[in-house]
N, C-alpha and C positions, 0 to 999 in steps of 0.2 A: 207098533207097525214096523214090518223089516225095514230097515235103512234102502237096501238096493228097490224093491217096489215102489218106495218112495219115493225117491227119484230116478225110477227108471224113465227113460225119453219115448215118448210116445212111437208107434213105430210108422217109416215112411212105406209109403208105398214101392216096391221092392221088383226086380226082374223076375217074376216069377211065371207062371202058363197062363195064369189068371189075368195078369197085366197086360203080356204078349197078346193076349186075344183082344182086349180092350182095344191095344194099339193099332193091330191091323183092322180093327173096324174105324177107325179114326181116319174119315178122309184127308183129314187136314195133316197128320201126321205122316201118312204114308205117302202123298203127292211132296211134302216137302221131305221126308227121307231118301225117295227116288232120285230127286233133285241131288239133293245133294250126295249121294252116292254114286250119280253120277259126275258132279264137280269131284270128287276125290277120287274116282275111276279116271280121268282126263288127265289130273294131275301127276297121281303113280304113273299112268301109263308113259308121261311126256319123258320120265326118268332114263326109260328103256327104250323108248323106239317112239321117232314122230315117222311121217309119211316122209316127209325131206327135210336137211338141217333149215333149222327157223334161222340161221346166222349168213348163210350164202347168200348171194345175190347174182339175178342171171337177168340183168336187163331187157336181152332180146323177148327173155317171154313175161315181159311185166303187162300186167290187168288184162291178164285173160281169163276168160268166163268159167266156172266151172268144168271140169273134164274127168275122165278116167282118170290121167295126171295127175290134178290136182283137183280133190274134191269139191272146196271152196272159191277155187279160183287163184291166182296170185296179186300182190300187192303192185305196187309205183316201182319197186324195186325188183320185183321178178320173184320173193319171197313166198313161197307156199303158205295161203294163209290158215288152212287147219293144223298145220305145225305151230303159227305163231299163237294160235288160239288155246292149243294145249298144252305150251309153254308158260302161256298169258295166266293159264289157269294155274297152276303150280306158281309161280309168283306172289298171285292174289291171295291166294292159302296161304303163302310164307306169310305176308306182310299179314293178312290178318292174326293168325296164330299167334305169334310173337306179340303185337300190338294190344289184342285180347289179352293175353298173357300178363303184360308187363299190368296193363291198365286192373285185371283181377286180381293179382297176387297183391298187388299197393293198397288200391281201392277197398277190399277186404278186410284185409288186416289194419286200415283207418276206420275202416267203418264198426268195426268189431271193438278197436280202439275206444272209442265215441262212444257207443253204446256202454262197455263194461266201464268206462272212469265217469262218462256223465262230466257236469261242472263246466269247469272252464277249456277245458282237455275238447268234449263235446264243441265246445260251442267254436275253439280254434279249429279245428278238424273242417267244419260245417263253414267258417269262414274262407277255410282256404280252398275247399271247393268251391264255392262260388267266384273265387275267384280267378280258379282256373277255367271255370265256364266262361269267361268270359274272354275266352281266347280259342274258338275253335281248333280246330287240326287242321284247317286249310290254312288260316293265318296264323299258326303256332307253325307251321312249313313254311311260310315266306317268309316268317323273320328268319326261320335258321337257317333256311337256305341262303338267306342276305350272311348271314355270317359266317358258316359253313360253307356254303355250295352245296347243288342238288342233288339227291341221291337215294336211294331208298332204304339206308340206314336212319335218316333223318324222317325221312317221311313214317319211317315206323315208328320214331321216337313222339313224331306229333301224335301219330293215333295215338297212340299208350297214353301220353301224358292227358288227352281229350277222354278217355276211357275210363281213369282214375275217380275223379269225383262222381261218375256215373256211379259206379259200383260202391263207391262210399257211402252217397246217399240209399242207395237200395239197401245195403247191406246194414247200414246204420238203422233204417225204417223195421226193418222185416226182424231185426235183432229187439229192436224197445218192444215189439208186438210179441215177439216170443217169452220174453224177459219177465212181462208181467204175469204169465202163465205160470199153473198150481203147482209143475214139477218143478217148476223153477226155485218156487218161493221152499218148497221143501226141500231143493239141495240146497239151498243157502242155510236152512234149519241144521240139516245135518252136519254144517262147518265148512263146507266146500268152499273156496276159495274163486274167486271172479275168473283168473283164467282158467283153472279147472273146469268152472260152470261153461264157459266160452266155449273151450270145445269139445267138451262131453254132449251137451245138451245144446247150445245156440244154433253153435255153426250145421248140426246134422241136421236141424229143425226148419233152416236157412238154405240148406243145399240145392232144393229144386228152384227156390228163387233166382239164385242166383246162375245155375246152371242155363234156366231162360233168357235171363239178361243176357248170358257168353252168346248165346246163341242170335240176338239180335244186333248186339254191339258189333257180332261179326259181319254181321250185314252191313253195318254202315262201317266197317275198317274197310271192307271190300271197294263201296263206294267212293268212299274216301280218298282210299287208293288209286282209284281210276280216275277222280275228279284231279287228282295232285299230277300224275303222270300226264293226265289231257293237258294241264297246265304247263307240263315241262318240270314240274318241279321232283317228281316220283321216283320212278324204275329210270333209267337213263338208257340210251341206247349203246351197245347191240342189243342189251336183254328184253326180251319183248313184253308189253303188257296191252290188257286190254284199252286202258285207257290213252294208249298213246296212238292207239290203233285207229281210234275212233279219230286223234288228231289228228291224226295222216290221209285220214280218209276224206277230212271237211271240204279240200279244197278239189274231192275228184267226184266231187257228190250226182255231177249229172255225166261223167266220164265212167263210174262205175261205182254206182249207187251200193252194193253189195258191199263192199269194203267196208262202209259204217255201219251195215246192217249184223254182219256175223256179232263182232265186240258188244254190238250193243245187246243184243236176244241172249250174249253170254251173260254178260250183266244181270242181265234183268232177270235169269232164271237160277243167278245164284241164289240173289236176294229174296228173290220170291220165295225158293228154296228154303232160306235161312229162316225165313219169316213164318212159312207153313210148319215149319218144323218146330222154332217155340211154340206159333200158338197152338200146334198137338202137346210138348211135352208141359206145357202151363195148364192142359187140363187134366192131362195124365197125371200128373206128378202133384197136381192140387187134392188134398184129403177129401177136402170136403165136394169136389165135384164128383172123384172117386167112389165117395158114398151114394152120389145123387144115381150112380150110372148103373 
């Protein structure tokens, strides 16, 4: 038998015309692609040009109603609040990105860890996630904010480090299930070496897994993010964020109920977004549903 046949890696489901059509028949994939093309539309855009600077403050025209003016209205401070909302939005991408980021690249390469050594390697790995689960990123931010100070350097540091075990364990599961498979056991025939094996054949094997999880964990950094920032603990001011927005707004709730409503439908349509969008690319991207379709 050739060597290379033999362990060749089965092939993923790929961007090709075939795919693309799958995808735009995929309600669930293309409500949450819109979504969120439009959060990363909001965000680029706030780079280059809001309606008014989100940083001024013009007292005489604070909480007033929607206008020509100002689309959304203005804040307690006279602040245009569709500027602060597309600034808010460009934030929440930072902190998630990075957050995601830091919590993948760790999480990954433990979980890939765990799986190629097995033993005791395994089983420390799996011990120190759990017990890092057991320190969320809202309370992984109040400690360090207690000894740090608030910020949203910190606050990215809790997502990531809450993010970590997340993807270790996924990545660790999804790797022992690949691991036992027939190409596997024949590159290890042919002499190949565990990290070889790792990322010639695991990790490609592993990619949609794991690309779904980014995609949800991003959802909840988002959240995260707004929950820490309502708290005070997050983005700090001048720079705007959603969730501080909605703090702002708690005590003007029957003076100008709109304030909490904008930050929150931003919320809630990223996440959605986020959400719609794995559970299309977790059926797109799964072989075997691929086959069924």
């Amino acid at each position: 038998m050739n060597q290379s046949a033999a362990t060749s890696t089965p092939p993923a489901p790929a961007l090709t015309a075939g795919w693309l059509r799958r995808a735009l028949r995929h309600r669930s994939f293309v409500a949450g692609a819109v979504l969120v093309l439009l959060l990363l539309a909001a965000a680029a855009l706030s780079l280059v040009w809001t309606p008014w600077s989100p940083y001024d403050m013009d007292l005489p025209a604070k909480l007033q109603r929607p206008s020509s003016q100002h689309w959304l209205g203005t804040d307690a401070f006279g602040r245009d609040v569709a500027s602060l909302l597309l600034v808010g939005a460009r934030n929440s991408l930072l902190v998630g990105v990075i957050a995601v980021g830091i919590g993948m690249g760790l999480g990954v390469a433990l979980g890939l860890l765990a799986a190629a050594r097995r033993g005791w390697v395994e089983e420390a790995i799996m011990r120190l996630a759990d017990f890092t689960f057991a320190f969320p990123a809202i309370l992984s931010a109040i400690m360090m904010t207690a000894v740090f100070g608030a910020g949203t350097i910190n606050s990215i540091i809790a997502i990531g480090i809450f993010n970590i075990p997340t993807f270790a364990r996924v990545t660790r599961a999804s790797a022992n299930a690949v691991g036992s498979r027939d190409f596997i056991l024949a590159a290890r025939a042919c002499g190949k070496g565990s990290v070889r094996i790792t990322l010639e054949h695991v990790l490609p094997n592993i990619a949609s897994v794991l690309i779904v999880q980014a995609t949800v964990q991003f959802a909840i950094a988002i959240l995260a993010e707004a929950a820490l920032s309502y708290l005070g603990l997050g983005t700090q001011p001048p720079q705007p964020s959603w969730g501080r927005m909605l703090s702002d707004a708690q005590t003007l709730m029957f003076q100008a109920p709109l304030l909490a409503v904008w930050p929150g439908v931003a919320i809630a349509l990223a996440v959605l977004g986020l959400n719609l969008l794995g559970d299309g690319l977790r059926d797109l991207l799964d072989p075997r549903l691929t086959r069924q379709r």
